[in-house]
Structures are given as C-alpha cells and as structure tokens.
C-alpha positions in Angstrom: -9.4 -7.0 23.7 -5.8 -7.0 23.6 -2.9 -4.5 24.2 -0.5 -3.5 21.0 2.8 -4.2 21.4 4.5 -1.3 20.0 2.9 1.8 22.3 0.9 -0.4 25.0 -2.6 1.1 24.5 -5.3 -0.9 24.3 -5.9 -1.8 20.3 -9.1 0.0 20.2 -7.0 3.3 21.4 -4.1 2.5 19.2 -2.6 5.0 16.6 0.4 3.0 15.8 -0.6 2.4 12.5 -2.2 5.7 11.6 0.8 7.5 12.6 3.3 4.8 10.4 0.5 5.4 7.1 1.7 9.3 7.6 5.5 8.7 8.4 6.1 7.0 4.9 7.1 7.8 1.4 5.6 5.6 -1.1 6.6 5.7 -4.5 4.8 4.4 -7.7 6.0 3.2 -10.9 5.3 1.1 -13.6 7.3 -2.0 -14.8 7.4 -3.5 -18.4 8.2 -7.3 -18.1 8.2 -10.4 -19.8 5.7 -10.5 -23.1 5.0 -6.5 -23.3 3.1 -7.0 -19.8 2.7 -4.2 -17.4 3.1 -4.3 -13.9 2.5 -1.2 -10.9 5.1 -1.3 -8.4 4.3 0.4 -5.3 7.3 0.6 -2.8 7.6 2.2 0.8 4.6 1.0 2.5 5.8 -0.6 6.0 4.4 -0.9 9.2 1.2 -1.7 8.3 -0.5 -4.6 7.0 0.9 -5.4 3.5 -1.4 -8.3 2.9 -4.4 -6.6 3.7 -3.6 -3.4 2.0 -3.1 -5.6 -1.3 -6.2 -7.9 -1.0 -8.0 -4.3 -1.2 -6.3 -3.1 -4.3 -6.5 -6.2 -6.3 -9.9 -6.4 -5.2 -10.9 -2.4 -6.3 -8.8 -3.1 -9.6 -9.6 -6.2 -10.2 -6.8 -7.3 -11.2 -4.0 -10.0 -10.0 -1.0 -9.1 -7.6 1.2 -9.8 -4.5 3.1 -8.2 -1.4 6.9 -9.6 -1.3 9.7 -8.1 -0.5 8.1 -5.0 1.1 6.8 -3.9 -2.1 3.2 -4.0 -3.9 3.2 -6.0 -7.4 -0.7 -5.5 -9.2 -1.0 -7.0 -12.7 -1.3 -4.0 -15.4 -1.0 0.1 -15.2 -2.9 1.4 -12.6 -0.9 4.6 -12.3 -4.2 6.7 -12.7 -6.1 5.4 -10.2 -3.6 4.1 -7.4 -3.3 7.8 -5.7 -7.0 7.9 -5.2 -6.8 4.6 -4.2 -4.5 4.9 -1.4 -5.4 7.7 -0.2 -8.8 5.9 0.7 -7.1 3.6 2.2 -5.3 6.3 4.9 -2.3 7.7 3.0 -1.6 10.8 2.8 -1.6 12.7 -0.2 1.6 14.2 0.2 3.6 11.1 0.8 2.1 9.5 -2.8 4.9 9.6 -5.5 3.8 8.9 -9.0 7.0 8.2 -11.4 
C-alpha cells in the first residue's frame, strides 16, 4: 500500500484519477490514410493511464492501435461505438466529442 504522489492519500482513497477522467475534453475523429485505410483518433485524454486505456479498446474492438503523442490511434472507424466505450471506461458523457 503506497501513497499517490499528486494528493497524498493512500491509493486505495485516491480520486486523482477520477477527478482528471471528468476535467477533460476528448475529441474523436476519423482519419483517412495511406491505401484508403481508416484510422479513429481520439485526442485529450491525459492524466490517466494512456496505455492501459488503449490495451482495453483494442482489446473490446479488436482491432490494432497505439498511444503516442498523447493521442489514441485504433486501426479502422470506430466512431459508433467509441462513446459507449469510453464512457465504460469512466468518461463522462458530456466531455465525449464526436467530429
């Protein structure tokens, strides 16, 4: 049992995350790249765990995809079924932008 860094709680008792998952603005989009291929871009998600958050969409769409740069990259158009998605995950619905 350790203490977080940020607000010096316990991490049990910690809301750090929970309250940076309601303080963003994410926005989603889709991206036409080489060969006709499709990519969702999801950008705004920071302070939480970007890897883990995109281990859990490829793994739901089951599709290919990365965290770099502060953005989400998953392989094909998921625009449909990303809202639900991340608002599974903790996101607010208000927060979700769909372009």
């Amino acid at each position: 049992m350790g203490v977080c860094n940020q607000c010096g709680l316990p991490e049990d008792l910690c809301v750090c995350e929970a309250i940076a998952r309601e303080q963003q603005k994410i926005t989603v989009k889709i991206e036409k790249r080489k060969f006709g291929k499709k990519y969702t871009i999801v950008v705004g998600i920071t302070g939480v765990d970007l890897n883990d958050i995109v281990k859990k969409l490829k793994t739901k769409f089951a599709c290919g995809g990365t965290g770099k740069g502060g953005q989400i990259e998953l392989q094909g158009d998921h625009k449909a079924r990303i809202k639900p998605a991340l608002i599974e995950l903790g996101f607010p619905d208000e927060t979700i932008e769909i372009r």
